[in-house]
C-alpha positions in Angstrom: 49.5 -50.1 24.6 50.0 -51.8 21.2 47.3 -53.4 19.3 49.5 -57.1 19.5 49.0 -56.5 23.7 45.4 -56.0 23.3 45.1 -59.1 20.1 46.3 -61.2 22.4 44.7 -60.3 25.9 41.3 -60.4 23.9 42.3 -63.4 22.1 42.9 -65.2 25.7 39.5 -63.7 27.2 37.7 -65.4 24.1 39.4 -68.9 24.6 38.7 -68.8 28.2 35.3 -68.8 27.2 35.3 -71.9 25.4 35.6 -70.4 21.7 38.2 -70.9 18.3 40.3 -68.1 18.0 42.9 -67.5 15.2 45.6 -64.9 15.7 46.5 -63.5 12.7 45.0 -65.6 10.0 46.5 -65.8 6.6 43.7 -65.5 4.5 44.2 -66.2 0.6 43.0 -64.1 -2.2 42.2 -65.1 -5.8 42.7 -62.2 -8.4 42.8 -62.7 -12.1 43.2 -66.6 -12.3 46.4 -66.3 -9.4 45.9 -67.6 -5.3 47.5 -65.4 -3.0 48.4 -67.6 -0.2 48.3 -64.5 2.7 46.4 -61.9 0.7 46.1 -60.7 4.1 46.1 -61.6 8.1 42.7 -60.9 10.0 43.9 -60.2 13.6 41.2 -62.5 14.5 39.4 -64.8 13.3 36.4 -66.3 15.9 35.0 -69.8 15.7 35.9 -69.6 11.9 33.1 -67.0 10.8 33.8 -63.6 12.7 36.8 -61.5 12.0 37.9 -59.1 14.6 40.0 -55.9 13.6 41.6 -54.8 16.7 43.3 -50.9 16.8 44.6 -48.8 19.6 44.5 -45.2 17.8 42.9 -42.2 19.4 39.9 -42.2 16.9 39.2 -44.3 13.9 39.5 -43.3 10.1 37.2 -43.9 7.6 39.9 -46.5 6.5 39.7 -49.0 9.3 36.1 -49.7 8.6 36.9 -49.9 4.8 39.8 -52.1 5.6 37.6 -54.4 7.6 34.8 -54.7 4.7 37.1 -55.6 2.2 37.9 -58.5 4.7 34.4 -59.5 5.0 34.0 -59.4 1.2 36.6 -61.3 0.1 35.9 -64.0 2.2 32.3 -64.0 2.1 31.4 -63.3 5.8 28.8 -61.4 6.9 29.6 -59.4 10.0 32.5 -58.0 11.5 33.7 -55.9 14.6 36.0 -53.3 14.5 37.4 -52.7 17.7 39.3 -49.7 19.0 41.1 -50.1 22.1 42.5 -46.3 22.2 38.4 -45.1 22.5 37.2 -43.2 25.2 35.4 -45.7 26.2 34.1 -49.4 25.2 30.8 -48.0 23.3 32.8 -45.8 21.2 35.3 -47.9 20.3 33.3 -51.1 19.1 31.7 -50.4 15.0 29.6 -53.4 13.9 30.5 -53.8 10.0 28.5 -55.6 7.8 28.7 -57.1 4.5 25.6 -56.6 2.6 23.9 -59.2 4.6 20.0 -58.9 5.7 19.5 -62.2 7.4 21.1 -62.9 10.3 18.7 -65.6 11.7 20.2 -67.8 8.7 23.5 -66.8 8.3 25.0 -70.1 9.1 23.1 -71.4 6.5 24.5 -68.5 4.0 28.0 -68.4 4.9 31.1 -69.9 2.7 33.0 -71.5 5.9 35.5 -72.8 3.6 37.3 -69.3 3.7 38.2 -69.1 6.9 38.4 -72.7 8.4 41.4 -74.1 9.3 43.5 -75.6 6.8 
């Protein structure tokens, strides 16, 4: 299947259970003075913090995961999942990607929620 089937079936489970999901987020980027209005689109974006890269490849590339931390970084989040619905099985296809972050008992506290929240 495509990775827009399994967005959006993911993206329904989620809602069903009572949480904010945003498919395809534009997310602006500042470089060199100038405001990108959709820098980029996180496939998902969960209760305004988590951003969810989905793929359906056979196996992963060292470029997903870089692809999702340069998501994190620019807007300042801490954790990510990476989720590959073309893996073997569930285990292999979930990678947990973090942004330099050591706290997670705080992270609300840490977090620049103006990024991602809704417009």
């Amino acid at each position: 299947m495509l990775e827009t089937f399994y967005e959006a079936v993911l993206a329904g489970a989620l809602v069903k259970r009572g949480l904010t999901v945003e498919r395809q987020k534009p997310i602006a980027v500042e470089y060199d003075g100038m405001t990108f209005v959709e820098g980029f689109r996180a496939d998902l974006v969960v209760e305004h913090t988590l951003i969810i890269e989905v793929k359906s490849v056979e196996r992963l590339s060292p470029v997903h995961g870089k692809q999702l931390i340069t998501y994190l970084r620019l807007t300042e989040q801490p954790l990510g999942l990476l989720m590959n619905f073309g893996a073997p099985t569930f285990r292999e296809g979930v990678k947990r990607v973090v942004n330099n972050h050591t706290d997670f008992a705080s992270s609300r506290l840490r977090v620049n929620q103006n990024r991602l929240s809704p417009a």
